[in-house]
N, CA, C and O atoms as a Tripos MOL2 file, in Angstrom:
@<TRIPOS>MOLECULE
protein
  160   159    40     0     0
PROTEIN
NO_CHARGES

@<TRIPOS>ATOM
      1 N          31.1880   46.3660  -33.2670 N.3       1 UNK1
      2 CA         30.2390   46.8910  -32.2790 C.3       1 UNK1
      3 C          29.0540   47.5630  -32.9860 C.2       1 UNK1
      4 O          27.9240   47.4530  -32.5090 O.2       1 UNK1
      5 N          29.2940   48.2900  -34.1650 N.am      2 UNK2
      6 CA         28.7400   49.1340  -34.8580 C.3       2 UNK2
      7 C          27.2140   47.7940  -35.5870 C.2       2 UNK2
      8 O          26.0330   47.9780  -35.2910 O.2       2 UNK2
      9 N          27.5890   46.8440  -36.3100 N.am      3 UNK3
     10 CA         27.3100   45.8470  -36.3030 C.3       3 UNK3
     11 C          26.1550   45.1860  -35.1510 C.2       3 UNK3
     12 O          25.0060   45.4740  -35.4840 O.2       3 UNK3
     13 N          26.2110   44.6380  -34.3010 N.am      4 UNK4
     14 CA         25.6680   44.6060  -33.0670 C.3       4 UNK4
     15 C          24.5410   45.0020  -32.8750 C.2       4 UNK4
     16 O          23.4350   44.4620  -32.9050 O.2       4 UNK4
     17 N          25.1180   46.6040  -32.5480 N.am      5 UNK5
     18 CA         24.0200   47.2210  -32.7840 C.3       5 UNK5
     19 C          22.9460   48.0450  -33.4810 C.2       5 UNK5
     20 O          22.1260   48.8500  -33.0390 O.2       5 UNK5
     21 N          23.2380   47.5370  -34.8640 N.am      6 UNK6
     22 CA         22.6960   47.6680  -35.9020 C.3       6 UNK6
     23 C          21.1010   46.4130  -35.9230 C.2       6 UNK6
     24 O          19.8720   46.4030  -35.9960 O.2       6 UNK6
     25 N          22.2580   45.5640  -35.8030 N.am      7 UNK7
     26 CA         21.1000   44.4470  -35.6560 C.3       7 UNK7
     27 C          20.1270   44.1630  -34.4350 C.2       7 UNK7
     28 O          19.1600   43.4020  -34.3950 O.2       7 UNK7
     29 N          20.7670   45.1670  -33.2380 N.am      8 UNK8
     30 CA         19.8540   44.7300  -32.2820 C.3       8 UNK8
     31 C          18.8410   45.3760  -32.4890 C.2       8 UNK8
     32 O          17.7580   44.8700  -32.1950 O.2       8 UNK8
     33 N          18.9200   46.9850  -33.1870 N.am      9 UNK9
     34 CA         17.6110   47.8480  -33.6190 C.3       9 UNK9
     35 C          16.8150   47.1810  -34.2300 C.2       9 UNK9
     36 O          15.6150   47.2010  -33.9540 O.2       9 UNK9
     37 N          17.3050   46.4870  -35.1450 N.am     10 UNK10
     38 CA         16.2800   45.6990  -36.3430 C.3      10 UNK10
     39 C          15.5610   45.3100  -36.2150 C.2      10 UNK10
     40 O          14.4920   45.5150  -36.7890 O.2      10 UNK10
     41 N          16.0640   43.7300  -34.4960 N.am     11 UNK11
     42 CA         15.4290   42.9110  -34.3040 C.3      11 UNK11
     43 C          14.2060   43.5870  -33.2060 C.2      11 UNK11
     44 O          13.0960   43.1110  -32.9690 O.2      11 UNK11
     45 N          14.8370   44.8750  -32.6340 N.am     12 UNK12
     46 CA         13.7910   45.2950  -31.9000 C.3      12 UNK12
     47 C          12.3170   45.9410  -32.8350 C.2      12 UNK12
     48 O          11.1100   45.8170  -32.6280 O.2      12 UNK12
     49 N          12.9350   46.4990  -33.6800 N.am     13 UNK13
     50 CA         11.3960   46.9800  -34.2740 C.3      13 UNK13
     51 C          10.6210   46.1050  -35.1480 C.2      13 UNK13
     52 O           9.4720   46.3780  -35.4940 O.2      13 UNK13
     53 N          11.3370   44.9020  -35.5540 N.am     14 UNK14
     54 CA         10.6840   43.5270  -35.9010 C.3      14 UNK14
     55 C           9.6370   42.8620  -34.9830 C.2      14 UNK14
     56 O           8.7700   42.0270  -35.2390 O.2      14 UNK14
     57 N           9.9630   43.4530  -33.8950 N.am     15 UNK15
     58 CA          9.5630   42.6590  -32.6480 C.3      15 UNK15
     59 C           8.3740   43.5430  -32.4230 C.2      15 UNK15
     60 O           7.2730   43.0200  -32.2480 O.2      15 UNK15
     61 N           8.5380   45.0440  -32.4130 N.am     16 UNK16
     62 CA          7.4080   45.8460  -32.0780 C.3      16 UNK16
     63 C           6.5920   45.8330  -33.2710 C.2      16 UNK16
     64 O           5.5600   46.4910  -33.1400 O.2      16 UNK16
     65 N           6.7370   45.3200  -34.3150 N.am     17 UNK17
     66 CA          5.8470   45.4400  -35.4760 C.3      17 UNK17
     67 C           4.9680   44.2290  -35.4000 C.2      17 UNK17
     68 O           3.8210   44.0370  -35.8040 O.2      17 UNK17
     69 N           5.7250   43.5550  -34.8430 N.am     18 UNK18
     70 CA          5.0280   41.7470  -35.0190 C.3      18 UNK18
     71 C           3.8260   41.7420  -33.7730 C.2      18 UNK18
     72 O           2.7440   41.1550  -33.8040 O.2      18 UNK18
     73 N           4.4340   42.6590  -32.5880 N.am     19 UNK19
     74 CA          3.2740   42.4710  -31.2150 C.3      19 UNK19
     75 C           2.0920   43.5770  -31.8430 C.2      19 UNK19
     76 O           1.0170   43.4300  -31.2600 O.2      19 UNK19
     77 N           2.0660   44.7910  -33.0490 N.am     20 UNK20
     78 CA          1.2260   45.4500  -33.1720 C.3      20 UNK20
     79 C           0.1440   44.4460  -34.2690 C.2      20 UNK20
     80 O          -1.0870   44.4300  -34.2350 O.2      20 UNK20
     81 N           0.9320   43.7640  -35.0790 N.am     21 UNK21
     82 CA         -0.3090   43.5530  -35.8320 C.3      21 UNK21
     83 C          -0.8550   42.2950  -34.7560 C.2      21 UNK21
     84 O          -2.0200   41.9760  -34.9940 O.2      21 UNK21
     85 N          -0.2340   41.5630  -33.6610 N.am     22 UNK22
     86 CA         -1.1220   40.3540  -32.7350 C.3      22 UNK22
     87 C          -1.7100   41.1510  -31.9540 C.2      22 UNK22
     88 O          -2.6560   40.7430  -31.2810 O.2      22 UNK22
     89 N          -1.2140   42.6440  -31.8640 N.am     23 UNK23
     90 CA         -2.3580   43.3690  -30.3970 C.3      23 UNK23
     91 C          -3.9160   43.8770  -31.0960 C.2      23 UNK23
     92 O          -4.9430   44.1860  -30.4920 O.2      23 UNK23
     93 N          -3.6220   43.8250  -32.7850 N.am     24 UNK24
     94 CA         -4.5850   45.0810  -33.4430 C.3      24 UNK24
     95 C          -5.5320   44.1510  -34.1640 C.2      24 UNK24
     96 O          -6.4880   44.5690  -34.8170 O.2      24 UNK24
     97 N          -5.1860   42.6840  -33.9990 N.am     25 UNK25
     98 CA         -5.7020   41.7990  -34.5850 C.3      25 UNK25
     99 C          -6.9690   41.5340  -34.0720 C.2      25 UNK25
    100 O          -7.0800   41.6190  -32.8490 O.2      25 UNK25
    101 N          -8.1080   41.1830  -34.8340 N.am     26 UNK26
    102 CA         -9.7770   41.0230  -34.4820 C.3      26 UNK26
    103 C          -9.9890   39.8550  -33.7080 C.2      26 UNK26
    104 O          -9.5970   38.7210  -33.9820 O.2      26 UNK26
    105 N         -10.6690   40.2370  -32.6760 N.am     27 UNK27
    106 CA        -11.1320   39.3010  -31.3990 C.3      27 UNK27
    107 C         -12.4710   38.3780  -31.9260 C.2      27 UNK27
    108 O         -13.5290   38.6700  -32.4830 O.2      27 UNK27
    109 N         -11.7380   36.8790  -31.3590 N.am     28 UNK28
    110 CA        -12.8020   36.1980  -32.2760 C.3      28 UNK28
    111 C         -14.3480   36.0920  -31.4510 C.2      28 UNK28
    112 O         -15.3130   35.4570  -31.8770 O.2      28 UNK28
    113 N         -14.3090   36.7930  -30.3140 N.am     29 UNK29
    114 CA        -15.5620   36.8890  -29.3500 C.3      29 UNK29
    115 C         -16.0950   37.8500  -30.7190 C.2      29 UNK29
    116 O         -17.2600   37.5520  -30.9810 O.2      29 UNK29
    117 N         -15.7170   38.5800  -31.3540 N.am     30 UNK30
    118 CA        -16.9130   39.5890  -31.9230 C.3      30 UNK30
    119 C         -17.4580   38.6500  -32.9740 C.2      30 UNK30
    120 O         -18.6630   38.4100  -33.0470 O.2      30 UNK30
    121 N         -16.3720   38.0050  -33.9610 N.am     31 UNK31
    122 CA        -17.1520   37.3890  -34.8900 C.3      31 UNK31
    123 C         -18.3420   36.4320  -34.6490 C.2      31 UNK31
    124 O         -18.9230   36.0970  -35.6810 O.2      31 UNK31
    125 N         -18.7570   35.9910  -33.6420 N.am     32 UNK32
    126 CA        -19.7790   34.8870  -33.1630 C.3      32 UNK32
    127 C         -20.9610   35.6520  -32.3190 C.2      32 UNK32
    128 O         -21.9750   35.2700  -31.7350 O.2      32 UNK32
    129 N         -20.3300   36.9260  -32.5430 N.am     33 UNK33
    130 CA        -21.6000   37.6350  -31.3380 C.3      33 UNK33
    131 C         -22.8570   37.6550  -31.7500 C.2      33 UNK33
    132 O         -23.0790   38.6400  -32.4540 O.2      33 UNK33
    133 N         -23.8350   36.9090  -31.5820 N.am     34 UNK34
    134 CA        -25.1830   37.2120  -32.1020 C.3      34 UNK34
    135 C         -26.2950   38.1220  -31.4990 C.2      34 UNK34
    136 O         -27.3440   38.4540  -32.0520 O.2      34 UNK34
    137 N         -25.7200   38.5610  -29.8660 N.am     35 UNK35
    138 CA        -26.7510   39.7910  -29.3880 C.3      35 UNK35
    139 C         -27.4550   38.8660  -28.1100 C.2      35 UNK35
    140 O         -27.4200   37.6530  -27.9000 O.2      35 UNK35
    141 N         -28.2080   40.1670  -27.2400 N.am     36 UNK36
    142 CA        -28.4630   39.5150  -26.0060 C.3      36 UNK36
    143 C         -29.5980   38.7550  -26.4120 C.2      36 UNK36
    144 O         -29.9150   38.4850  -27.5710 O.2      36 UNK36
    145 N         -30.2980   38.3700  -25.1520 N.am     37 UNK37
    146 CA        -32.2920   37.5050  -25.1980 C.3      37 UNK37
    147 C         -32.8130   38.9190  -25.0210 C.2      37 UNK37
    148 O         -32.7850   39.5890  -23.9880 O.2      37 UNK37
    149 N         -33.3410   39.2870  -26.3310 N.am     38 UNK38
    150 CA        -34.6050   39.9290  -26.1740 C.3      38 UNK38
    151 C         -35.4560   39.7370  -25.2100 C.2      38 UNK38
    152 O         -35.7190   40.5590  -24.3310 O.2      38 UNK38
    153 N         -36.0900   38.2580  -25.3750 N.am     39 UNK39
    154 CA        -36.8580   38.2030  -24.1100 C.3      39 UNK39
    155 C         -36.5450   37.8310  -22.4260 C.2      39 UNK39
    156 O         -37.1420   37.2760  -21.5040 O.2      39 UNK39
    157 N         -35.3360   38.4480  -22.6370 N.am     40 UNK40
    158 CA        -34.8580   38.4210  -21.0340 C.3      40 UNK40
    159 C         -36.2740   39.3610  -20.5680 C.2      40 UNK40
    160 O         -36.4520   39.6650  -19.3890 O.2      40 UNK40
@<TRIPOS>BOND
     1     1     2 1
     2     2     3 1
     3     3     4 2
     4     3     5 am
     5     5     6 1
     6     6     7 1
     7     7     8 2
     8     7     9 am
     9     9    10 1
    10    10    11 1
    11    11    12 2
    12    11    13 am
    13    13    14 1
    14    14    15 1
    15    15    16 2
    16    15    17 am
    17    17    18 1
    18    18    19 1
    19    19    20 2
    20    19    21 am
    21    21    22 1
    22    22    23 1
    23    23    24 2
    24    23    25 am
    25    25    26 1
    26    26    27 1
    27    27    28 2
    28    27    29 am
    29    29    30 1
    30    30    31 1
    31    31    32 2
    32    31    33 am
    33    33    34 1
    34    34    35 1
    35    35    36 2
    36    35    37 am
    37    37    38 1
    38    38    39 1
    39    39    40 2
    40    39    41 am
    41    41    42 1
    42    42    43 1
    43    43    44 2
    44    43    45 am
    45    45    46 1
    46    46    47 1
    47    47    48 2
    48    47    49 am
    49    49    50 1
    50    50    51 1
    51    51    52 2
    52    51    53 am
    53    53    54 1
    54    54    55 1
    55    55    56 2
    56    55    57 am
    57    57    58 1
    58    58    59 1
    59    59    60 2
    60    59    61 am
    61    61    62 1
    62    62    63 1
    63    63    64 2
    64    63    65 am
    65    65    66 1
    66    66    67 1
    67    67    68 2
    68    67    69 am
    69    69    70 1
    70    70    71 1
    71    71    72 2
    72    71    73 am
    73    73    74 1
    74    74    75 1
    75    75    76 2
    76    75    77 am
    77    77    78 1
    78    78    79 1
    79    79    80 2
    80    79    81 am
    81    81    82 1
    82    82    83 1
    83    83    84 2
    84    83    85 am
    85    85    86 1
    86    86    87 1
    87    87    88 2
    88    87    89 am
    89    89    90 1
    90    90    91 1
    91    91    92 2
    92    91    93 am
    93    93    94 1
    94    94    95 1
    95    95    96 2
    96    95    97 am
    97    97    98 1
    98    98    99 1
    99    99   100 2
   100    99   101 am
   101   101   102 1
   102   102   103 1
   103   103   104 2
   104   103   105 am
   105   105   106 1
   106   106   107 1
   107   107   108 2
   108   107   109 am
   109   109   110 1
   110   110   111 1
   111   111   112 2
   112   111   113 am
   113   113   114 1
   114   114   115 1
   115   115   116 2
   116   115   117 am
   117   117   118 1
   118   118   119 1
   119   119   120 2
   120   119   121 am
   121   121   122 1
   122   122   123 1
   123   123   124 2
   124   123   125 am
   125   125   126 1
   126   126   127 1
   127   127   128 2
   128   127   129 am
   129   129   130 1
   130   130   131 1
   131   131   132 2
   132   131   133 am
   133   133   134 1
   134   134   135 1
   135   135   136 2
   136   135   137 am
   137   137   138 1
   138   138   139 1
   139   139   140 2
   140   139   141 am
   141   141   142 1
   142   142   143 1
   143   143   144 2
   144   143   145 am
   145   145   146 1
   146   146   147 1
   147   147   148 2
   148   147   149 am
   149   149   150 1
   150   150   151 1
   151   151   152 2
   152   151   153 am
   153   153   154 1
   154   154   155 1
   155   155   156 2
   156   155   157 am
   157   157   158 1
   158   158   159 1
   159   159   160 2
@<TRIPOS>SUBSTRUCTURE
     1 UNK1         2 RESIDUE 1 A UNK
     2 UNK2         6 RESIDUE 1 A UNK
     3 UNK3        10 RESIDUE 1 A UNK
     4 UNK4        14 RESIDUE 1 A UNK
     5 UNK5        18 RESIDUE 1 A UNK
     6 UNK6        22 RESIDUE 1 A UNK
     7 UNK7        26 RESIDUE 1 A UNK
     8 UNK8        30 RESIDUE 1 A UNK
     9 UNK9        34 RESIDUE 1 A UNK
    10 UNK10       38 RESIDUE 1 A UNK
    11 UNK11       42 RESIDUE 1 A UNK
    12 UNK12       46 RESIDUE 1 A UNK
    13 UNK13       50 RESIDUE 1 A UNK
    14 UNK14       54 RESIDUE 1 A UNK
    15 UNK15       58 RESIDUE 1 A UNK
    16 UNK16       62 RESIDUE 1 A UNK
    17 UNK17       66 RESIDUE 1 A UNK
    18 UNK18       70 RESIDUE 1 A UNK
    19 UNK19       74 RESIDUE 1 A UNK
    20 UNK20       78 RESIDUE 1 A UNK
    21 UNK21       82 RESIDUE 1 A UNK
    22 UNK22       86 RESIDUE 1 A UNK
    23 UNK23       90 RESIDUE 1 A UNK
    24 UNK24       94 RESIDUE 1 A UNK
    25 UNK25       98 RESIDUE 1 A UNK
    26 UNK26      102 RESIDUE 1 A UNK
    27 UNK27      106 RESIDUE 1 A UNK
    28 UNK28      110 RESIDUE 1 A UNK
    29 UNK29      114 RESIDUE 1 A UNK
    30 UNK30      118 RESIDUE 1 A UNK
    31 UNK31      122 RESIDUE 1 A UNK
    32 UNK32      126 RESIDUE 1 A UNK
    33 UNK33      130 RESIDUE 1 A UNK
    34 UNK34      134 RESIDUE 1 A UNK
    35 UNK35      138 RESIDUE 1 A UNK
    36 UNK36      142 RESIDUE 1 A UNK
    37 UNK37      146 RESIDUE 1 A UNK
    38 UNK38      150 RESIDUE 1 A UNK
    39 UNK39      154 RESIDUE 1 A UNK
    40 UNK40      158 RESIDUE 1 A UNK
């Protein structure tokens, strides 16, 4: 049992580590942003 749930911790903070670096990861809308029409 001890076992179990050893591994279920693991897999849980594997899991919360893996969604932080896909949540913290750079949005590719910024890299292409070149800015509004000036001459709007």
């Amino acid at each position: 049992v001890i076992f179990v749930l050893a591994s279920l911790m693991f897999t849980l903070v594997e899991l919360i580590k893996y969604y932080n670096v896909l949540a913290t990861r750079r949005l590719p809308q910024f890299d292409n942003y070149k800015g509004g029409n000036d001459n709007a």
